[in-house]
C-alpha positions in Angstrom: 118.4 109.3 98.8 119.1 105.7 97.2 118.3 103.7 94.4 118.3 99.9 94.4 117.5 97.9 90.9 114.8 95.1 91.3 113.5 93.1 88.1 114.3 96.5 86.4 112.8 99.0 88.4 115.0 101.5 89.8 113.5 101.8 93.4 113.9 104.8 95.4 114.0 104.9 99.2 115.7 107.3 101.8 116.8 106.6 105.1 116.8 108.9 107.9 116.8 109.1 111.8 119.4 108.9 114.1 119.7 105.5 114.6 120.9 105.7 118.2 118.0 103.6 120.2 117.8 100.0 121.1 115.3 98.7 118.1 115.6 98.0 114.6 115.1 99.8 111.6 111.6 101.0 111.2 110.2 100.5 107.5 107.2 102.5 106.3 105.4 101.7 102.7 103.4 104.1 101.7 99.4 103.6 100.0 98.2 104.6 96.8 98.8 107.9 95.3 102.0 108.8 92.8 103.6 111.2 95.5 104.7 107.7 97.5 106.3 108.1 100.8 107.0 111.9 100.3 103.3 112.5 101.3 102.5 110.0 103.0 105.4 109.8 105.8 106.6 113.2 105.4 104.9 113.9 108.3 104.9 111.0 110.4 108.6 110.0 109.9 110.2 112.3 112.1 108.5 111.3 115.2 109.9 107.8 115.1 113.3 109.3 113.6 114.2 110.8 117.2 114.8 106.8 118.5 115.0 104.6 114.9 116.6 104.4 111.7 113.3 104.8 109.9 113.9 103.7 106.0 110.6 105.2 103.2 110.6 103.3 99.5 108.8 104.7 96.7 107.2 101.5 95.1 106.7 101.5 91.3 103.8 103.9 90.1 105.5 106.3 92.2 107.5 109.5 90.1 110.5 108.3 92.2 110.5 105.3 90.9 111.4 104.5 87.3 110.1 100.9 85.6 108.6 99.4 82.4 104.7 100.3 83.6 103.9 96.7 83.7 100.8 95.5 86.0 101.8 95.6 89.7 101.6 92.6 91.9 101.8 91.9 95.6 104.6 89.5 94.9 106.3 92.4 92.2 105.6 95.1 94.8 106.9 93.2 98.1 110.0 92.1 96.2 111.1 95.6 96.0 110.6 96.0 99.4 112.8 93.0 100.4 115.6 94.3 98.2 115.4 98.1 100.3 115.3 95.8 103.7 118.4 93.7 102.6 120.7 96.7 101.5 119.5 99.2 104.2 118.7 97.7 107.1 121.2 95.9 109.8 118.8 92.7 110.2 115.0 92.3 110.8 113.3 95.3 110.7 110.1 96.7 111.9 107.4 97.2 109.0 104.4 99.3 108.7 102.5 99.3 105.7 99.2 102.1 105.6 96.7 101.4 103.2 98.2 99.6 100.0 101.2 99.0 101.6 99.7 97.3 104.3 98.7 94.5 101.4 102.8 94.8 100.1 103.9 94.5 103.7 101.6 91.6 104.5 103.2 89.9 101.6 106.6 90.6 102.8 105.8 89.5 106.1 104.7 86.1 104.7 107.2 85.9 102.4 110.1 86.5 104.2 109.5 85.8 107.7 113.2 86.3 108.5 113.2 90.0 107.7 110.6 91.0 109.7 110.4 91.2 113.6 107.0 92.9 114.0 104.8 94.2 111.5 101.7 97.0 111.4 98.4 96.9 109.4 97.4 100.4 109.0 94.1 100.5 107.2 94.4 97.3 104.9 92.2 94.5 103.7 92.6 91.4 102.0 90.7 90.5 99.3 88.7 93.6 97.0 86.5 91.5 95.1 84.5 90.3 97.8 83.4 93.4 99.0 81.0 95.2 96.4 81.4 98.5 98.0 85.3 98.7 97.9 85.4 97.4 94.7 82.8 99.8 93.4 85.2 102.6 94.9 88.1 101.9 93.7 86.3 101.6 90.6 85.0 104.9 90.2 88.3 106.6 91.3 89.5 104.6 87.9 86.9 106.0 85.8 87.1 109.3 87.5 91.0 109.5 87.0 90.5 108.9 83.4 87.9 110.8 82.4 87.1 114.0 85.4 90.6 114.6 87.1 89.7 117.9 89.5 86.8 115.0 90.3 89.1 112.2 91.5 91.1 114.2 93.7 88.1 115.4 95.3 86.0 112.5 96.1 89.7 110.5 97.2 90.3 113.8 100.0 86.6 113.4 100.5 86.9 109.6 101.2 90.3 110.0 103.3 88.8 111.6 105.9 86.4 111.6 108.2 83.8 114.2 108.2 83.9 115.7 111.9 87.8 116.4 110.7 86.9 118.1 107.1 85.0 120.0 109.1 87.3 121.1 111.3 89.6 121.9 109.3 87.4 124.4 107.2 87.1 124.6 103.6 90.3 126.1 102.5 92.4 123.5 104.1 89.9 120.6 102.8 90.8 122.0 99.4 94.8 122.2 99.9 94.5 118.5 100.2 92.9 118.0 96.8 96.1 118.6 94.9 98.0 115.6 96.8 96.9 112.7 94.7 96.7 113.7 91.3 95.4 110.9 88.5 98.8 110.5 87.2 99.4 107.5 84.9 101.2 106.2 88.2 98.4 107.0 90.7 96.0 104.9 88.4 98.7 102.1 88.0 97.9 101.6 92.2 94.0 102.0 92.0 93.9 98.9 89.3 96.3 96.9 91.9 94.2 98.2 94.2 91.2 96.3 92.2 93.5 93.1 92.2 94.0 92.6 95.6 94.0 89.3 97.3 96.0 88.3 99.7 94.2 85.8 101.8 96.2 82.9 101.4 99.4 84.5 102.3 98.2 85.7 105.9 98.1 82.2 107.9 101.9 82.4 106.9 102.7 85.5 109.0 104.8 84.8 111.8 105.5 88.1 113.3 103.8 89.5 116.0 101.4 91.9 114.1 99.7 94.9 115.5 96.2 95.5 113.3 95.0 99.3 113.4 91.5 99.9 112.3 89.9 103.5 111.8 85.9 103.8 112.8 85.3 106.1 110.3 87.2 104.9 107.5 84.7 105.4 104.0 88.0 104.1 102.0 88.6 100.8 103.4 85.8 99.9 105.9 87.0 98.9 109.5 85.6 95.1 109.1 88.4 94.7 107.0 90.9 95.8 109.6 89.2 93.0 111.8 89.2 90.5 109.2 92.8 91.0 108.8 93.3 90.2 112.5 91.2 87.1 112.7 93.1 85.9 110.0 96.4 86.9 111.5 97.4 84.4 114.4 99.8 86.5 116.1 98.3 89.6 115.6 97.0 92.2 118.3 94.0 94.6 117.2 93.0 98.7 117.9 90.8 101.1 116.3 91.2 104.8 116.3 88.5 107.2 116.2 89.0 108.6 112.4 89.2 107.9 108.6 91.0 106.3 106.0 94.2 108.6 107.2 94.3 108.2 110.3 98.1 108.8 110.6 97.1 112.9 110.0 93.6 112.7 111.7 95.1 111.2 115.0 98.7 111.9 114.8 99.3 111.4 118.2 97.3 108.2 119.2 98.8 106.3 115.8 102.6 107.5 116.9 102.2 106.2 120.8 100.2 102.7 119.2 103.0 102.4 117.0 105.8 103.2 119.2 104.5 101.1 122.0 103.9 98.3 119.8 107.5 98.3 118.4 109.2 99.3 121.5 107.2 96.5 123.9 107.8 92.5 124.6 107.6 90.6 121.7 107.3 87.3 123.7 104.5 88.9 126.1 102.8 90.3 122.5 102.5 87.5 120.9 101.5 85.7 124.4 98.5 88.2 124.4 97.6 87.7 120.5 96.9 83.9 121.1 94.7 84.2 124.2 92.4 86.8 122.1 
């Protein structure tokens, strides 16, 4: 575990893997929810950790991260990122952001082209306000958090996921997952950024080859914003996989071989590919 200060927050990120393959460090930023990378990589971390240094920040609103509770930003929230790249990472690094931090990472990637040397899109979007159904979502998980908390954790475990995998899972399990994303005071810090989001001017300034991944059954963030992202994105490749919102549990093994295959391929013949589509 380390801490790094940025514009007074004292950012927590760990860094683990072996570090013995031929790429860069692997960054992953986590989405919304108070628990931060703990949660959202715990999982999913170790299969990349076999062949990368693979480096996890808590952002602000996360309780591993301590700051002053102001408003969070894209700019705020990508800074802190940039500061965990430059003191932990050898060089460029690979970054994948899921959900929220697919907005922070997008930022970073536009930002500071020279730290990043490819970049993933897991279940982003661009721009909340133009969509009345997201909005209206994230919305309600405000009003829920404040007001019915056993509520908002439902309806966000319900949203996550797609139903054939609720389902499959059975009821006991489908309630486990309740408990994950509590309405803390930190959890309701991301759903208003969440509300805030707009990043559309910053994504014609992306330079790294960018790999877009899109669920089919995401009730979160709709696929047509994975798609939008791409179109926008001029070196950016595009894939769906068959699940929800978390599509990194639902279909552990396709995301890990797209993401591995993405980050361990030709950059030159990538980006090639991007500007044909």
């Amino acid at each position: 575990m380390a801490t790094i200060t940025v514009d007074g927050a004292q950012v927590h990120y760990e860094k683990t893997g072996t570090g013995t393959g031929t790429g860069p460090a692997l960054v992953l930023v986590h989405g919304t929810g108070s628990s931060g990378a703990a949660v959202n990589w715990g999982q999913t971390a170790p299969r990349f950790a076999g062949h990368r240094t693979v480096i996890t920040p808590d952002l602000s609103g996360t309780d591993a991260t301590v700051d002053d509770g102001r408003p969070l930003t894209s700019e705020g929230l990508a800074a802190q990122v940039i500061a965990v790249i430059e003191e932990a990472a050898d060089g460029p690094v690979d970054l994948l952001g899921f959900s929220m931090g697919a907005t922070v990472t997008a930022t970073v990637a536009a930002l500071r082209p020279d730290l990043v040397r490819r970049l993933i899109l897991t279940a982003g979007w661009a721009h909340t306000d133009s969509d009345e159904y997201l909005r209206s979502l994230f919305t309600l998980w405000q009003n829920l958090g404040t007001t019915d908390p056993a509520s908002f954790g439902r309806a966000v475990a319900m949203t996550g996921f797609s139903r054939g995998f609720l389902n499959a899972i059975g009821r006991d399990a489908f309630e486990a997952l309740i408990p994950n994303m509590p309405p803390t005071t930190g959890t309701l810090r991301h759903v208003a950024y969440d509300l805030q989001v707009d990043i559309r001017h910053l994504l014609p300034r992306i330079e790294a080859p960018t790999l877009v991944l899109g669920g089919t059954q995401d009730i979160t963030v709709p696929v047509e914003h994975s798609r939008a992202l791409h179109a926008a994105i001029t070196h950016s490749t595009y894939a769906e996989i068959d699940a929800g919102h978390v599509m990194l549990f639902e279909q552990e093994d396709t995301f890990v071989k797209l993401v591995t295959d993405f980050i361990d391929g030709d950059a030159d013949a990538d980006a090639a590919a991007a500007l044909a589509m």
